[in-house]
N, C-alpha and C positions, 0 to 999 in steps of 0.2 A: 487409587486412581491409576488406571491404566494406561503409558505413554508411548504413542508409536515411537519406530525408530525415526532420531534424528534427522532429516534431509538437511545438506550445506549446496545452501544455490550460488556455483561460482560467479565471481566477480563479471560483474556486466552481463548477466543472463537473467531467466528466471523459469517457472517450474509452475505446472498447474495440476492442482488435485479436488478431489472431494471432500466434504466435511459435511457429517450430520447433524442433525437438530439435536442439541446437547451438548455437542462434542465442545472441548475448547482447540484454539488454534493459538499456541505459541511462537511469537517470533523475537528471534534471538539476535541481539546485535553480537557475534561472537571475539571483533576486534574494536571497536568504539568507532564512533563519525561516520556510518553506515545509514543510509537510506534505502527502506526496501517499500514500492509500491506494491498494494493490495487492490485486487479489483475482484467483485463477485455478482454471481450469477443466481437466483433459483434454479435449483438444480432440473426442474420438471416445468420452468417457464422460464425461457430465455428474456423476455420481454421485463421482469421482475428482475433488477438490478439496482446496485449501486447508487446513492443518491446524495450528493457534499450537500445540495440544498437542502435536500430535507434535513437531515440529519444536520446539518446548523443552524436550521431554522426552531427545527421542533428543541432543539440542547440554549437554544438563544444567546451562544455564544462561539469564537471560531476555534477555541483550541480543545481538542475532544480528552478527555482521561477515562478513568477509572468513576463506573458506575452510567456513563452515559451510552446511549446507544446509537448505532449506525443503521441510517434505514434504507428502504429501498427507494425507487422512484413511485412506488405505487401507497406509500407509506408504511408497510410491513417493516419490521424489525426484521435485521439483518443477524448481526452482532453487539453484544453487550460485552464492553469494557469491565475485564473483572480483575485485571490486575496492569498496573503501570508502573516499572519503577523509573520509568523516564518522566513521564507527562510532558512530554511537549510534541506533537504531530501536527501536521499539515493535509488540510480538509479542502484548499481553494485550486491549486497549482493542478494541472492536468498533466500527464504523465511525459516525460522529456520525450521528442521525435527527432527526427532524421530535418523535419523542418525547423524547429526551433534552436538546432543545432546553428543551420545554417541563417533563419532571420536574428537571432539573438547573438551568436558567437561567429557568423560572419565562418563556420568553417567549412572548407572545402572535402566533398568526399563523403564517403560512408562513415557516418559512427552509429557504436551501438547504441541502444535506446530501448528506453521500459517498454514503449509502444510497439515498437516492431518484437520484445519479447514479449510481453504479454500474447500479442497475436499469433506470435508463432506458438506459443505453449496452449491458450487456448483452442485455437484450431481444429484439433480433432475433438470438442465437442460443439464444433459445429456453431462457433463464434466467429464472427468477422470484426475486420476494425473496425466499422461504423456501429459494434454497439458499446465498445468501450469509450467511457468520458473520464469525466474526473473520478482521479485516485485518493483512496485515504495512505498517505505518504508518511507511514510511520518514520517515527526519530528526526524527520526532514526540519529543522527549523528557518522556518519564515516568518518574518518580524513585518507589524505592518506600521509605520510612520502617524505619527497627527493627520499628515495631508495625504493618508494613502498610498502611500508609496510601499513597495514589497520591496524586501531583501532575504536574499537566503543565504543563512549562516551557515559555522560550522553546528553540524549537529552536536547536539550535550550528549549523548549517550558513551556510555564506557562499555569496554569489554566486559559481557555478559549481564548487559542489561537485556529485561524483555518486556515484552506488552501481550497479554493472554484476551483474547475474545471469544465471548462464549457465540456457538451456532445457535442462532434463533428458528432458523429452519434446514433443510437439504438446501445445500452449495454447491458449484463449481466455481472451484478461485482461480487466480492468476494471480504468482507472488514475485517480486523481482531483488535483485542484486542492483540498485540500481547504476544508470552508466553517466551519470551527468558529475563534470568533475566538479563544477560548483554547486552540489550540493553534497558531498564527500570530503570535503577540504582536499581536494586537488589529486585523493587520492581513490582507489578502487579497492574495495573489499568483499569477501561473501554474507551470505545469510543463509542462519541455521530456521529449523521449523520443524514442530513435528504438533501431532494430533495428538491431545489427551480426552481420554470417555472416561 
């Protein structure tokens, strides 16, 4: 197996590439308690994306691993889950923004945020924010209560845990570093990634 070189997406950023039908895509927690959002595209129909409903709908349960797959909104198979040594991800939580900063944490000012990275790294292919929704939130642990209630932990993942997904068809991704300190345990780290064929 043939593995591109490594990319490390500094802390609070992220990074947009291609992936082909076959390929896998590894993502690396390289220091532990790392959250990195994933969002993707059909590389040849923008409209064919990313889909938490299906994709929890069609798996009939909310926490995704190893052998299950991520679909689009249109039902197409995205990504198949072919390695986790974590198994615990978040499929519900839509990507941290510049608004939830300020209606949830009440903070003032600019921070960074998946949403405004995503956008800006998707961008030049011709991506806007209104078509990115909910992200599949590798390593991100969110617990849900008897009475529905969410919390987000610290993530379980250790240094050089990773989670491999295979391409089900042509992508363009958006991956993040993510920026939210309560889902990092208060603190900021990068993420590794690279393409194996």
């Amino acid at each position: 197996m043939t593995v591109s070189q490594m990319i490390r997406i500094p802390p609070q950023s992220g990074r947009s590439f291609k992936i082909k039908q076959g390929q896998i895509l590894r993502v690396i927690d390289p220091l532990g308690e790392q959250v990195s959002d994933l969002f993707a595209f059909d590389e040849h129909d923008h409209d064919c994306r990313l889909s938490s409903g299906r994709s929890l709908d069609y798996a009939s349960r909310l926490y995704l691993t190893t052998a299950d797959i991520l679909y689009a909104n249109n039902s197409k198979p995205m990504f198949t889950i072919i390695e986790d040594t974590v198994g615990l991800h978040d499929f519900l939580l839509t990507p941290c923004s510049q608004e939830m900063f300020e209606i949830l944490y009440k903070h003032k000012g600019h921070h960074p945020s998946c949403f405004e990275n995503l956008l800006l790294c998707l961008r030049e292919h011709g991506i806007s924010g209104a078509d990115i929704s909910t992200t599949f939130n590798i390593f991100m642990n969110v617990k849900i209560d008897p009475q529905g209630k969410l919390t987000v932990g610290v993530p379980i993942s250790k240094a050089g845990d990773h989670i491999d997904l295979r391409a089900e068809m042509d992508m363009v991704c958006g991956l993040t570093a993510c920026s939210a300190e309560g889902s990092n345990n208060g603190q900021f780290k990068p993420i590794d990634f690279s393409i194996l064929s």
